[in-house]
N, C-alpha and C positions, 0 to 999 in steps of 0.2 A: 417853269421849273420850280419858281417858290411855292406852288400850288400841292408838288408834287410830294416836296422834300419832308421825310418827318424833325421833329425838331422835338422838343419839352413843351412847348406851347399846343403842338396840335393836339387833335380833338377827334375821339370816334362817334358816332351817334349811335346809341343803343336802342332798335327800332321795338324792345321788350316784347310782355306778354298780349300787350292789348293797347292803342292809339286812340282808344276813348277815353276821354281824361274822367267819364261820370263813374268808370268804373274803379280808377285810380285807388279811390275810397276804401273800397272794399278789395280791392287785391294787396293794399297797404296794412288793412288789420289781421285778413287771411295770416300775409307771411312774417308779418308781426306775429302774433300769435303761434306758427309754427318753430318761427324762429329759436323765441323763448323757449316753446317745451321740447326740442333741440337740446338748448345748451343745459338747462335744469335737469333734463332727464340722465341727458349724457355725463351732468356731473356730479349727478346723485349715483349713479354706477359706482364713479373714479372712488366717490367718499365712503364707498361703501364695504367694495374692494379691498382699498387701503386699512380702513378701519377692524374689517371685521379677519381675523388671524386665520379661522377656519376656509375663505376664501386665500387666502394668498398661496395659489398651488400656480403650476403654468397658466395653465388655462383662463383662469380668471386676470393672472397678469396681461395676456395676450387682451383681453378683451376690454381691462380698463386703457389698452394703448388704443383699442380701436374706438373706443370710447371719447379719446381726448383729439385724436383724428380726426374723427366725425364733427366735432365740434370748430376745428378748426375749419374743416372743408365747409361747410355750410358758412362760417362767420368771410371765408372766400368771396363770396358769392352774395348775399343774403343782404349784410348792410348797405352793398353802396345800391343794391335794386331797391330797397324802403328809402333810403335818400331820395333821390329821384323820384320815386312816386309821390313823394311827399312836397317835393319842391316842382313837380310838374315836370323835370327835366330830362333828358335823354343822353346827355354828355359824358365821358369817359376821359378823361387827357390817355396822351402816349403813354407814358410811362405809368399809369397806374393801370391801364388796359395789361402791360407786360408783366408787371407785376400781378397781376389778376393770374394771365394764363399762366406764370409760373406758380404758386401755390394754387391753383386749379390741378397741374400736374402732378405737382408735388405730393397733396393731402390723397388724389384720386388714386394714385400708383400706391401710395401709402395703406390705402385701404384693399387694395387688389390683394397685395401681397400680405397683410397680416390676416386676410382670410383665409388665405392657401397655409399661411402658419399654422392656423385653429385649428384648418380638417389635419394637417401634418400631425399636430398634438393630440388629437384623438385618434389617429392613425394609431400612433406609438402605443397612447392606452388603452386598445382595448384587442390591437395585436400582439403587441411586446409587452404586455404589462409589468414582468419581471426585470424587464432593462427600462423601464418608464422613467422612476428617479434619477438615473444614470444619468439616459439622454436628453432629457429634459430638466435636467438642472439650472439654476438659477444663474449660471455663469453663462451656458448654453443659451438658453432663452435672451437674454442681456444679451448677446452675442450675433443671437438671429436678424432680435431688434433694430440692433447697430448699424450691422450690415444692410438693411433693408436701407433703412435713411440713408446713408450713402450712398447707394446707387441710386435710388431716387432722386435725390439732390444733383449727383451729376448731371443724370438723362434731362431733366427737366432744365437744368444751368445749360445744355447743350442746344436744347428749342432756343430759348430765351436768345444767345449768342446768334444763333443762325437766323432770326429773327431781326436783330438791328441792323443789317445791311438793308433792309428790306423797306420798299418808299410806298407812300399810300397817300391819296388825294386829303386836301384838308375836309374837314367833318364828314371823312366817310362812314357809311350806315354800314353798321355791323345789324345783321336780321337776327339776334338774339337776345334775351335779356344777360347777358355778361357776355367777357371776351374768351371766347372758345377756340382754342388751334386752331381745329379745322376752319372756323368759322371768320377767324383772321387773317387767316393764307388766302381764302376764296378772294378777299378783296382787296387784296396789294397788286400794285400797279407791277411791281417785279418779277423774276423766274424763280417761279417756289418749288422747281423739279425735286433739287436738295432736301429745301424743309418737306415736300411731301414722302420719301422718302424714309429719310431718318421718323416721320411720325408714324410712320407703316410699321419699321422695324420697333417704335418705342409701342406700339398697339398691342406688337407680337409678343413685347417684352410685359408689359401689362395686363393684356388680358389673355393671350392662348396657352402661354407657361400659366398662370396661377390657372386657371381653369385645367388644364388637366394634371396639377397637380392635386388637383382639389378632386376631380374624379378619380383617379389613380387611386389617391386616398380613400376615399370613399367604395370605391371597387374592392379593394383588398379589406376595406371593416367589414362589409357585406356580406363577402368571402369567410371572412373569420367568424360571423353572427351564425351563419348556416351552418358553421361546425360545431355551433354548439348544443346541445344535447336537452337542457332545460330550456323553455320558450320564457319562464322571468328571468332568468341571463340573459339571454336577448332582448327582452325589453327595457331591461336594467340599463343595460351598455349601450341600447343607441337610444334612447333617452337622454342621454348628454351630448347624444349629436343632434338633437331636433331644434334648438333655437340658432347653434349656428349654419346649419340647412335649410331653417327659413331667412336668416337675414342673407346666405348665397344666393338663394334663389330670386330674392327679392332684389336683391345691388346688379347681379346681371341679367335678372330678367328686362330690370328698366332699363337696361345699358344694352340691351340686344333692342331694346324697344325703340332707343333712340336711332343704333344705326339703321335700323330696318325702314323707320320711318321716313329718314334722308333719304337711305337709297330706294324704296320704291314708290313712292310719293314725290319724293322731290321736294316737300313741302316742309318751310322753314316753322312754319306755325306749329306742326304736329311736332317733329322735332324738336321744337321748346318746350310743349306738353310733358313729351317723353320724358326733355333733362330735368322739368321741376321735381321727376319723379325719384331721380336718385342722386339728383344733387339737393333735397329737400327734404321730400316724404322718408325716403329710406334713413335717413340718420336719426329722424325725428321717430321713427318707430324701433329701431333698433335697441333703446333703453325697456320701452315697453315687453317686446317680444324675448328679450332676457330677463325681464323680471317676472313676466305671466308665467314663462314657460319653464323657468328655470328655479328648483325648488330650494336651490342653497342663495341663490340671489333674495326669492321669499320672503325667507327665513331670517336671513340678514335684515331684510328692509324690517320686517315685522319687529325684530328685536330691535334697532336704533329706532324705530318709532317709540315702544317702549322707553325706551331709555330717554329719550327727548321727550313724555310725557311725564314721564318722573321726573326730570328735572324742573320741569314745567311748573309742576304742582309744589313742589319741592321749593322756588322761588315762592309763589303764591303763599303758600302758608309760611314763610319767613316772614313777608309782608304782612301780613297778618297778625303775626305774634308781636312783632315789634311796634305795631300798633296801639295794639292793644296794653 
């Protein structure tokens, strides 16, 4: 019975990417390295956004939230996997495993839904454009935001609860590198009929509403492009949907990769391949793919580099004079 019970003291084993410690090495600098141009990138968006006046429209607001999201989701995840590679170790306590799957939940649904927001916001601009300011006002948007964190927070506060009744052998092996719902439930000693359940309907509430809102959205700009008359209107207008259409395609391509991989493989290992892909790679590209592609991000980046090389020079020759 004490073997069974979880307590604050027990322990999960996080069986990771790889059980060759030669390799440890090099999957430690890898996501070291990813890690960082994560958060730097992510947070050169937020500084950039906020800074530069001509960016502070919807859109750009929406995208420094998902910016600061992304950041968080990967710092989810990220540290306590370089921990452990660094110290050899595989351990997890209870409570920080719950803590894990709830902001795992939390930042993932977080990101779900403020992409379905973006295609909404392009929705409105480039069908409605003359109720655009209206609907998309700053009170509005503030509003969407709001409400998004809230239900997030519930849903996710709701696993978590249904979750502590639930008993699990001491150092039982979770087959992934962090603590994954699904991958939590599989190996509790209890009846997870409930939790499996509620995480069906939280999937439906995560990914099948944002996803065809995100289509819907995108159906109706389509609709709207082909009405239009000049082919540089058309390329004008959905030119501003092309960076948040590749970071869509990219967050549920990898997220259909994951489940596809479980359910027709069966294989825990591929599975993990998948999740590095968009619980990792995808946040870590997303600063990129809004700056290459996106010509007012550019523009910004190019002018604060300016302006931080001016000042640059600017200290330099103080020192200098006063040298002298």
């Amino acid at each position: 019975m004490e073997a069974e019970n979880h307590t604050k003291s027990s322990q999960f084993i996080l069986l990771g990417l790889s059980e060759d410690p030669e390799l440890h090495p090099l999957l430690l600098g890898m996501f070291l390295c990813m890690y960082l141009l994560t958060v730097l990138g992510n947070l050169l968006i937020i500084l950039v956004t906020s800074c530069d006046l001509h960016l502070h429209t919807p859109m750009y607001f929406f995208l420094s939230n998902l910016s600061f999201v992304d950041i968080c989701f990967t710092s989810t995840i990220v540290p306590k996997m370089l921990v452990n590679l660094q110290a050899h170790r595989k351990d997890i306590s209870y409570m920080e495993c719950l803590t894990q799957v709830y902001f795992f939940m939390l930042f993932a649904g977080m990101d779900d839904f403020l992409l379905t927001v973006m295609a909404y916001d392009r929705f409105v601009a480039i069908c409605h454009p003359l109720k655009y300011l209206i609907i998309m006002s700053p009170q509005h948007c503030s509003l969407l935001v709001l409400i998004t964190w809230l239900i997030i927070v519930w849903v996710s506060l709701i696993h978590i609860l249904l979750m502590k009744p639930l008993t699990f052998g001491m150092g039982t092996e979770i087959p992934h590198f962090f603590c994954e719902l699904a991958q939590v439930l599989k190996v509790s000693s209890s009846d997870t009929l409930i939790n499996n359940i509620v995480l069906l309907i939280a999937t439906a509430l995560f990914c099948v509403f944002p996803v065809t809102g995100i289509l819907f959205s995108y159906c109706q700009i389509i609709s709207s492009l082909m009405r239009m008359s000049s082919s540089t209107s058309r390329y004008k207008a959905f030119s501003t949907c092309g960076s948040h259409l590749c970071v869509v395609c990219l967050f549920y391509g990898t997220s259909l990769g994951v489940y596809l991989s479980s359910a027709v493989t069966h294989s825990s290992r591929a599975s993990m391949i998948a999740s590095v892909m968009y619980t990792v790679v995808t946040p870590m590209l997303n600063p990129f793919i809004y700056s290459l592609r996106n010509k007012d991000v550019k523009g910004a980046l190019r002018t604060a580099g300016r302006i931080i090389l001016l000042q640059y020079t600017m200290q330099i020759a103080q020192r200098w004079i006063f040298q002298k």
